[in-house]
Backbone as CSV, one residue per row, in Angstrom:
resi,resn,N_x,N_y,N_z,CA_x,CA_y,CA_z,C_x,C_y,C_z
1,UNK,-28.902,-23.481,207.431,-28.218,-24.062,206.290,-28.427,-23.177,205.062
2,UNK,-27.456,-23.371,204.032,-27.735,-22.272,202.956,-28.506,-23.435,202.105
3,UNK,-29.048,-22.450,201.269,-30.026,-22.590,200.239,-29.105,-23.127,199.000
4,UNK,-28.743,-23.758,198.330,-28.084,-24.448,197.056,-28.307,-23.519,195.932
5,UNK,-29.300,-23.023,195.508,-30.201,-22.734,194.696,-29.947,-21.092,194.936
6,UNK,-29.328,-20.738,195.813,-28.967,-19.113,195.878,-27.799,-18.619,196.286
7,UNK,-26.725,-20.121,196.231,-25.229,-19.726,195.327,-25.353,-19.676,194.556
8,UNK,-25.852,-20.542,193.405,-25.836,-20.889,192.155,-26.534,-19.242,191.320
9,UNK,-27.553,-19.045,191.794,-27.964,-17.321,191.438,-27.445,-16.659,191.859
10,UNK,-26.516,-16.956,193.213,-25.424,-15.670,193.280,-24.345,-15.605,192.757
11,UNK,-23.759,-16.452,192.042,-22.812,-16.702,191.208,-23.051,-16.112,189.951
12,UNK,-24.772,-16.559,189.627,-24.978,-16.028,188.130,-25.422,-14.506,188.315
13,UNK,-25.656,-13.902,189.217,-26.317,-12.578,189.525,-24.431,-11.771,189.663
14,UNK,-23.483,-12.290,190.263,-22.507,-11.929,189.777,-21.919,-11.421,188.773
15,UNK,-21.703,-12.755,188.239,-21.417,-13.219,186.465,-22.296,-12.368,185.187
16,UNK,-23.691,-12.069,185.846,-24.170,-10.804,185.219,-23.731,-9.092,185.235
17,UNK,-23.233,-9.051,186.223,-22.073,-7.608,186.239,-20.586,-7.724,186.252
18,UNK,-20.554,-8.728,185.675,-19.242,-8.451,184.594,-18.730,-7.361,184.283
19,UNK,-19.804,-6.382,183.623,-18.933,-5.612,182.516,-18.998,-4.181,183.412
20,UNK,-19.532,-4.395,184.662,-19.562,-3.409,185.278,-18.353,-3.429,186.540
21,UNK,-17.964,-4.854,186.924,-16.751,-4.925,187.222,-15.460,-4.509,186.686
22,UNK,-15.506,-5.105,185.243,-14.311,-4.380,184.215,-14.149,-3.200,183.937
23,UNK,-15.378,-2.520,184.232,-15.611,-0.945,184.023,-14.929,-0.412,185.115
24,UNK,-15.173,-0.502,186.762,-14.937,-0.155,187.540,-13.021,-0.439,187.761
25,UNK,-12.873,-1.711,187.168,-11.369,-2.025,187.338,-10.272,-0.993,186.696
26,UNK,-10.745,-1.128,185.523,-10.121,0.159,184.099,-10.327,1.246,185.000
27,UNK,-11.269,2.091,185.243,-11.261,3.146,185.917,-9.887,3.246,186.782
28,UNK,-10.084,2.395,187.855,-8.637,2.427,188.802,-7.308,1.483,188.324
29,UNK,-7.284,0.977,187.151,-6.376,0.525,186.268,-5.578,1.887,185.255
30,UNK,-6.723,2.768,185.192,-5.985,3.774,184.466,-6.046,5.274,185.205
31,UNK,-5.939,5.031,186.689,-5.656,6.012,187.302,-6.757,6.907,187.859
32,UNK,-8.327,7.222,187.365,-9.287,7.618,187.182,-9.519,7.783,188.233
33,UNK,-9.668,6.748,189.352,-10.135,6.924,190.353,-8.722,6.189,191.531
34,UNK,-8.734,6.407,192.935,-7.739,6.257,193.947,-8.194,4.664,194.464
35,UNK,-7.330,4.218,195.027,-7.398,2.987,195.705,-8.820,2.925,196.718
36,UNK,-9.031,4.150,197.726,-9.950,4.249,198.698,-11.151,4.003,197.666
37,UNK,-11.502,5.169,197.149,-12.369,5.164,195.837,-12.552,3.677,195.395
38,UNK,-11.661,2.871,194.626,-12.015,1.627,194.236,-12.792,0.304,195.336
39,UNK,-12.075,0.556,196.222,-12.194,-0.463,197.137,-13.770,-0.051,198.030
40,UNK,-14.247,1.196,198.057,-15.609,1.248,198.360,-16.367,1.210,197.422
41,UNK,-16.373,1.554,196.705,-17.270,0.463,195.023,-17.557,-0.564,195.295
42,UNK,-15.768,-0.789,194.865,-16.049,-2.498,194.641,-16.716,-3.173,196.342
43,UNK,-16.424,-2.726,196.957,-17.302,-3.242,198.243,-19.129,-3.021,198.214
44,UNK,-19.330,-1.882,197.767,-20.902,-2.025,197.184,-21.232,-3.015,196.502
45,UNK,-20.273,-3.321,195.405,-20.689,-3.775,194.885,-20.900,-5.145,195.084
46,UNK,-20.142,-5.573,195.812,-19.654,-7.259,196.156,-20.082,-7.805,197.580
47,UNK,-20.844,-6.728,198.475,-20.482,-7.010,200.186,-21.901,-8.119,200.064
48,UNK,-22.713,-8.363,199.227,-23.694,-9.667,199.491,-23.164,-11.040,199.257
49,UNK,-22.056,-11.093,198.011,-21.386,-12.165,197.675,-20.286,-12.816,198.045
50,UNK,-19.348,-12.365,198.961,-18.378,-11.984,199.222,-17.836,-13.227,200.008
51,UNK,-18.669,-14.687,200.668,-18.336,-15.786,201.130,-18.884,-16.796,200.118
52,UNK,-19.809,-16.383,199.145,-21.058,-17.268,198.318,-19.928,-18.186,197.626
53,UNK,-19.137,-18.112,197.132,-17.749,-19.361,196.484,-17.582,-20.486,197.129
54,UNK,-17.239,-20.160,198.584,-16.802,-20.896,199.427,-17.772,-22.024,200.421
55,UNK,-19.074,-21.019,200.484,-20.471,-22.339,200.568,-20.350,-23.419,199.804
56,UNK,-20.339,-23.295,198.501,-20.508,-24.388,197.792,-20.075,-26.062,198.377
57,UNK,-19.006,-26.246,199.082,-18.798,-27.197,200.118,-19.098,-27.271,201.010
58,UNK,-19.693,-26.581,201.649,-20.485,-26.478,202.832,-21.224,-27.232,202.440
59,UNK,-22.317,-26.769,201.676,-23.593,-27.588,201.243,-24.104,-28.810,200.209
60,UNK,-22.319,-29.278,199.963,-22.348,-30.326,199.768,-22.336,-30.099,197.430
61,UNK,-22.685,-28.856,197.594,-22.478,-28.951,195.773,-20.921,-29.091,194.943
62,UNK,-21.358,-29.995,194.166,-20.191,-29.940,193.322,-20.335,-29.372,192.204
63,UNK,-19.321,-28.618,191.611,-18.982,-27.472,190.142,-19.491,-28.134,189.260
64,UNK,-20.369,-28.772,188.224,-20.589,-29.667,187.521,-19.531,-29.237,186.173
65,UNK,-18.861,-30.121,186.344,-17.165,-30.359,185.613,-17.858,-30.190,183.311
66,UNK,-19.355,-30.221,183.243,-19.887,-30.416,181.983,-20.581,-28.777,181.424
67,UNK,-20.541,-28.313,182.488,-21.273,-26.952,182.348,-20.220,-25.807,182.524
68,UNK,-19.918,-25.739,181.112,-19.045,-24.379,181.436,-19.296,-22.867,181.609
69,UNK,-20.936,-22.172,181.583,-21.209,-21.250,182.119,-21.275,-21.503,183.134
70,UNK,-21.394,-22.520,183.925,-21.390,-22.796,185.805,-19.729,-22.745,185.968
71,UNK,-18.972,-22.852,185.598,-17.796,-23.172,185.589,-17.205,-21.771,185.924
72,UNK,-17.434,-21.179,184.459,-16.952,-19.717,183.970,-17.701,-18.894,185.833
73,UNK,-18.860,-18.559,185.909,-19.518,-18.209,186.720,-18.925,-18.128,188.143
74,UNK,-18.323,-19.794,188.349,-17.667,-19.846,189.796,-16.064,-19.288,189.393
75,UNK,-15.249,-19.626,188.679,-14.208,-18.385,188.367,-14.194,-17.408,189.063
76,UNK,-15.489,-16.879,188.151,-15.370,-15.664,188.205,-15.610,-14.631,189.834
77,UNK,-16.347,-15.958,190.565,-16.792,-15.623,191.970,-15.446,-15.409,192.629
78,UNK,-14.294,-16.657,192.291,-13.309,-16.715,192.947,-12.556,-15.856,192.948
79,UNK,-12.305,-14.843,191.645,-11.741,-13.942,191.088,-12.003,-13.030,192.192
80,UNK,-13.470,-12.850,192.119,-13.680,-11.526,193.017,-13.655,-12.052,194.416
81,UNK,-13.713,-12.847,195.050,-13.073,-13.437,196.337,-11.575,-12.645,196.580
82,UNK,-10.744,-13.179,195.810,-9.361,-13.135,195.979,-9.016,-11.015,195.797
83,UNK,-9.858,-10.771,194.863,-10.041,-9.011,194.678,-10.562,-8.695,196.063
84,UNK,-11.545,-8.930,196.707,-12.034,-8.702,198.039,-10.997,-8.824,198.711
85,UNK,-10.169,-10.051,199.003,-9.003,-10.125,200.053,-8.097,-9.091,199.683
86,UNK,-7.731,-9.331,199.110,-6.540,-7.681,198.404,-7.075,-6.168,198.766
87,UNK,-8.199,-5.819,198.495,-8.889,-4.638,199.123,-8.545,-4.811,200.262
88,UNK,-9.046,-5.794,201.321,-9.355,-5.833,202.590,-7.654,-5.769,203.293
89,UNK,-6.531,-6.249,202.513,-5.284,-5.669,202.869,-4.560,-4.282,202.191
90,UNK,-5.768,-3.638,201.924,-5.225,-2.087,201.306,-5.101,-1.479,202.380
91,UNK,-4.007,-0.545,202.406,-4.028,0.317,203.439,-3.733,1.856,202.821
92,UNK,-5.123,3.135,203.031,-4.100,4.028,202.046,-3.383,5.270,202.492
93,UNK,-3.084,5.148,203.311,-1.923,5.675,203.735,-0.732,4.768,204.173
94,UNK,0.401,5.254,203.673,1.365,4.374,203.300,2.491,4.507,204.565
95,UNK,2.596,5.182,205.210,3.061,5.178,206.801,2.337,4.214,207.430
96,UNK,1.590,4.083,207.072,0.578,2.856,207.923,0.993,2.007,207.482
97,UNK,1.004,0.979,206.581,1.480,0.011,206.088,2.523,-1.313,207.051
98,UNK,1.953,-1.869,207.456,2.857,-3.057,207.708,2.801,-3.994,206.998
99,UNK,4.052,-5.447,207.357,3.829,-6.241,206.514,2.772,-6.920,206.218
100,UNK,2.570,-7.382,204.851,1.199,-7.998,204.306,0.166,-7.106,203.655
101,UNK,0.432,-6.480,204.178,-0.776,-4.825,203.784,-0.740,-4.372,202.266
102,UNK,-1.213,-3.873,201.664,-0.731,-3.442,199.963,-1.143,-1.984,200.036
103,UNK,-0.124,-1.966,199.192,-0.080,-0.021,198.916,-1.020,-0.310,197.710
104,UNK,-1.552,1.022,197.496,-2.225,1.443,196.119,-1.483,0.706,195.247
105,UNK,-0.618,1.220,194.548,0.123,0.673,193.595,0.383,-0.856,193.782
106,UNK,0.263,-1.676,194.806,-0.039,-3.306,194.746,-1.203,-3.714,194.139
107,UNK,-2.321,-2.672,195.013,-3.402,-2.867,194.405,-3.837,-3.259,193.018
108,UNK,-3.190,-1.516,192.678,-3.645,-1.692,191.375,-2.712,-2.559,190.638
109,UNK,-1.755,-3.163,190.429,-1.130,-4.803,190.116,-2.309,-5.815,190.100
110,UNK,-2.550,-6.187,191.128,-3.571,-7.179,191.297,-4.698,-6.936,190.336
111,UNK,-5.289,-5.736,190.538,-6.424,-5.173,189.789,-6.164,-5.646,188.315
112,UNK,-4.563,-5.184,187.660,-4.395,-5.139,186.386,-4.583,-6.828,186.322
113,UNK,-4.640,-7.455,186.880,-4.227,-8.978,187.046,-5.537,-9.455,187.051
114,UNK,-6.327,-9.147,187.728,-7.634,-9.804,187.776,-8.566,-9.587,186.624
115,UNK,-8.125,-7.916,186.044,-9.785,-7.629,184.480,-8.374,-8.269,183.482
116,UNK,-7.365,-9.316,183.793,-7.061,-10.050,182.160,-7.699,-11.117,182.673
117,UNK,-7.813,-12.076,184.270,-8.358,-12.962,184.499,-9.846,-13.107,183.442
118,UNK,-10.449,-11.895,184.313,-11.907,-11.747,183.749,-11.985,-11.746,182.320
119,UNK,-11.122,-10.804,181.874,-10.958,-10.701,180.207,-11.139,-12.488,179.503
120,UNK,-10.299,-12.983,180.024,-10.018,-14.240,179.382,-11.319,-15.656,179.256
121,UNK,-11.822,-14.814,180.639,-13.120,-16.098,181.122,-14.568,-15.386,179.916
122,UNK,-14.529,-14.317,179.355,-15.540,-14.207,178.554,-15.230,-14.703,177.045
């Protein structure tokens, strides 16, 4: 069974690299770095957290609807949930590509989409 007590720190151990997420996004938001490039980062960076959102019903916790750094926090988990799934349908070579799959340039859409998400939750 999971531990309650180490979503809740993995959410906030998240929510503490924030600005290193937004850093990494801008980078491949403004071209800096390639889709492959982004998506193994951001996989360093994320491959411990990467189901921790979705426990939370498992183990029976509810979002406490009064606490909006717990609030902001799980957002922000979800955010990078939904960024994880999008990586995980990158494909970068574009002959490869079937349906569902995202080219770079989807990517980086989503990407631009997710650091205003983030933008907005600080």
């Amino acid at each position: 069974m999971t531990d309650p007590i180490s979503l809740i720190t993995g959410n906030f151990t998240q929510w503490e690299k924030r600005d290193n997420y937004l850093s990494l996004l801008t980078e491949f938001i403004k071209n800096k770095i390639t889709g492959a490039a982004f998506k193994e980062k951001f996989y360093e960076m994320f491959h411990d957290y990467a189901n921790n959102h979705y426990k939370w019903e498992q183990v029976g916790l509810r979002i406490p609807e009064d606490n909006e750094e717990i609030i902001k926090q799980h957002i922000f988990t979800d955010i990078l949930c939904d960024l994880f799934m999008d990586c995980d349908a990158f494909i970068e070579e574009r002959d490869l590509c079937e349906e569902g799959d995202l080219s770079e340039e989807d990517l980086r859409e989503y990407a631009t989409k997710y650091f205003w998400k983030i933008k907005a939750l600080m």
